[in-house]
N, C-alpha and C positions, 0 to 999 in steps of 0.2 A: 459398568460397561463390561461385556461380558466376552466381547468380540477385541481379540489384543493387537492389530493390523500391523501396530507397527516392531511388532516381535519378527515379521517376515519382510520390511521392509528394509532397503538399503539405508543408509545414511547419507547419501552424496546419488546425486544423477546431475548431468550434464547433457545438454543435446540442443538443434536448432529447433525454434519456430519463426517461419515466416524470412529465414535466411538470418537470423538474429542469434546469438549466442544466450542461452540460458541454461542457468546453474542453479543448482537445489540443495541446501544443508539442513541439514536438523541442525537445531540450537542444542548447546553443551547439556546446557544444564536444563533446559524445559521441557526437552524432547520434543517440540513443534517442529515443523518446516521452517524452510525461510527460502522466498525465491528471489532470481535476481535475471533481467536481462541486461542486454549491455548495446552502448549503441557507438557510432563510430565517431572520429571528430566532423563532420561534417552535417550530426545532426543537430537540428539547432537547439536542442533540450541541453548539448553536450556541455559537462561542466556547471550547470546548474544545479543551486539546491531544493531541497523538496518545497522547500518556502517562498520558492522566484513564484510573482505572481504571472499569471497569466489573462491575455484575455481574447476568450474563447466566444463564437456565434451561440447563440439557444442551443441551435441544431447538435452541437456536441453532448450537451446532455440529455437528450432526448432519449426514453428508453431504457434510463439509469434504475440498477435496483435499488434505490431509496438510496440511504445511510450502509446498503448490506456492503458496499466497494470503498466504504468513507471510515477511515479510525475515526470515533466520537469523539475521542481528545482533540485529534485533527480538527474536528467540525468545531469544537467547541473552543480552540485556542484560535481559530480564524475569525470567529465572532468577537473575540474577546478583543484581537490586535486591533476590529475595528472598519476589518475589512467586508464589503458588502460582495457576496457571491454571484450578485446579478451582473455583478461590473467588474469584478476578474475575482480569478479562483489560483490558488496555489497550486504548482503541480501536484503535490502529495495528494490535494483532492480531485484535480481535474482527470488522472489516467485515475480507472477503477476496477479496483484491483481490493483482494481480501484484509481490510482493514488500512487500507490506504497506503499510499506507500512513504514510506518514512524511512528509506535509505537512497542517498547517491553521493555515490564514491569511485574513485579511480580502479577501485580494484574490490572484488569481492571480501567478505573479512577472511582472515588468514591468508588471501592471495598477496599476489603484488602486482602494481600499475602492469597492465598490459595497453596500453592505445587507445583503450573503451575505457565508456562512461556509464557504472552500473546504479539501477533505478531496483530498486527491491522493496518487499512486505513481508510479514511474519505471522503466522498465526497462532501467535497467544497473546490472543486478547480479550474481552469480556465475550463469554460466547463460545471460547475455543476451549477444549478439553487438553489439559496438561496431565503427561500421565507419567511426570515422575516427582510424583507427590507432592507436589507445589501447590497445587489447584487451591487449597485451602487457606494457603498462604497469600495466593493472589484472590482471591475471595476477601479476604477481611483487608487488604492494600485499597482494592477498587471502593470494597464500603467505606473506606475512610477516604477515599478521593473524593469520592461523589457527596462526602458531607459536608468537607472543607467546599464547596462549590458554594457560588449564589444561589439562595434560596428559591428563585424562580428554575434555576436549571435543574435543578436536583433531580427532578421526578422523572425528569425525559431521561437525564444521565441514570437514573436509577432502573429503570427499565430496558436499560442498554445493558447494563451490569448484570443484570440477574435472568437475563437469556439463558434456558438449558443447554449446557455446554455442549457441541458438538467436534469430535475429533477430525481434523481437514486430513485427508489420507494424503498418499503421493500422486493417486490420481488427480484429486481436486487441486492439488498446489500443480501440477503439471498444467490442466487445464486455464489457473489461475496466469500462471507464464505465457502461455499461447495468446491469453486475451492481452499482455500486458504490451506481449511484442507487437499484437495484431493494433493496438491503440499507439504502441510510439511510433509505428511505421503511418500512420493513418493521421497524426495529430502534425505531421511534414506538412500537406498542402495546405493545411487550415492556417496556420502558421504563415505559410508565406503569400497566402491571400490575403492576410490581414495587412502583412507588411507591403505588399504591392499597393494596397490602400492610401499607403503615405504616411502612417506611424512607424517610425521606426523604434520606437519604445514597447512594442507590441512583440510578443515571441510569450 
């Protein structure tokens, strides 16, 4: 890679989308992004983990880029737990978002609890360019995850894996946050039509 982006980029941005609070760090040691929005106690995501399952109409996934907004581990430890994706999906997969998101916590890392409930993703993961010499290190980690795997999964996990890495800038993780806030603000009324339906096991 010849183009060093993140030689000129900040380390930390903060700012709203959609009236939501969203924060951006690079990871210490990876050099990736990692974004986070945040939402208030009164939404009803709030307090939940990436694992609560949900269950969403078709319509919500309608339009989805494949696998490109889902971690494959994600995809692939939800099949494993048993769960069928046509009949509820775990938050981590249902908002879509760059490798799914696989954080919520009271408070961003390093922060502390403010009042919000923070939903975040990262980008380093199979596919993502790490450019403080790790790459190779996570390179032979992922071939050796996807071996230990069942041998029917392997092949799909294995062509997950060995995507030409691409470096997520700060514009793309910005953009990634916009979509993230524009989906937990949007996944409110779906949410409480389901519940107006008379499950209240439903959220």
């Amino acid at each position: 890679m010849t183009d060093r982006p993140w030689e000129s980029e900040p380390d930390s941005l903060d700012f709203e989308a959609d009236g939501l609070p969203c924060v951006m760090r690079r990871h210490p040691h990876l050099g990736t992004w990692c974004g986070y929005v945040g939402v208030g106690e009164g939404h009803p995501l709030f307090g939940l983990p990436t694992n609560h399952l949900l269950k969403l109409p078709a319509a919500w996934f309608e339009g989805r880029r494949g696998l490109e907004g889902t971690g494959p581990m994600d995809f692939f430890m939800h099949i494993l737990r048993g769960n069928n994706p046509l009949e509820a999906c775990e938050i981590g997969m249902a908002l879509q978002v760059h490798g799914g998101v696989n954080y919520a916590e009271d408070s961003v890392p390093g922060g502390k609890p403010d009042g919000r409930w923070w939903f975040g993703f990262d980008c380093g993961h199979a596919g993502d360019y790490l450019h403080h010499n790790k790459d190779e290190n996570v390179r032979r980690f992922m071939d050796q995850m996807v071996e230990s795997m069942p041998k029917d999964a392997r092949g799909f996990m294995r062509d997950i894996v060995n995507r030409d890495r691409v470096y997520r800038d700060q514009q793309y993780v910005v953009s990634e946050c916009q979509s993230l806030a524009a989906q937990l603000l949007a996944v409110v009324p779906v949410i409480e039509r389901t519940k107006a339906r008379g499950d209240q096991h439903d959220r």
